[in-house]
N, C-alpha and C positions, 0 to 999 in steps of 0.2 A: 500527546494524544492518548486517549483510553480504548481498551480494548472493548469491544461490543459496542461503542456507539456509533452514529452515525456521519457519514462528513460528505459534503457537494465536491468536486475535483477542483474550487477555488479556494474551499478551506485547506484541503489538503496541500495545496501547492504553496498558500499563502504561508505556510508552517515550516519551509525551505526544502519538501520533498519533490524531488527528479523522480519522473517517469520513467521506468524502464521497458524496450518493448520484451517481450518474453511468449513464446510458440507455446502450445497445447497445454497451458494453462487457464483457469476459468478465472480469470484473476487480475485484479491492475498490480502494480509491484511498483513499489518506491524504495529508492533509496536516500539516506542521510547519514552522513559519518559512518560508522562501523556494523547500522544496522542495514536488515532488509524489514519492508512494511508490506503486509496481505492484503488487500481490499479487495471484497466480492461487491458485486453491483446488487441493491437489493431494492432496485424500480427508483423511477422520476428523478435519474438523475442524482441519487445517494448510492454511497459506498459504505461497506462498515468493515473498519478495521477488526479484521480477526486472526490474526498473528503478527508479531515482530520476528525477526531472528537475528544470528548474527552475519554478519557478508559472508566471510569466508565458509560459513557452513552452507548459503545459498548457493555459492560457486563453487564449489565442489565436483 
């Protein structure tokens, strides 16, 4: 997945990313292997990836 485009939540999922729920964040959050994935809603049902991180710096 590329940063700054756009993904539906069936591309996202179909690519092996878990949903995490997550409080007072504007944000959907996926997890895969070692990362964490940012997606903001940007209308009709698209998200655009705009950050990776690593887990352990997410959970902190």
């Amino acid at each position: 997945m590329k940063l700054n485009e756009q993904y539906s939540l069936n591309e996202i999922k179909s690519n092996g990313l878990a949903e995490k729920p997550i409080k007072d964040v504007d944000a959907k959050i996926f997890t895969m292997d070692n990362k964490v994935y940012f997606f903001e809603n940007v209308g009709d049902k698209l998200y655009r990836l705009y950050t990776v991180i690593n887990k352990r710096s997410f959970f902190l």
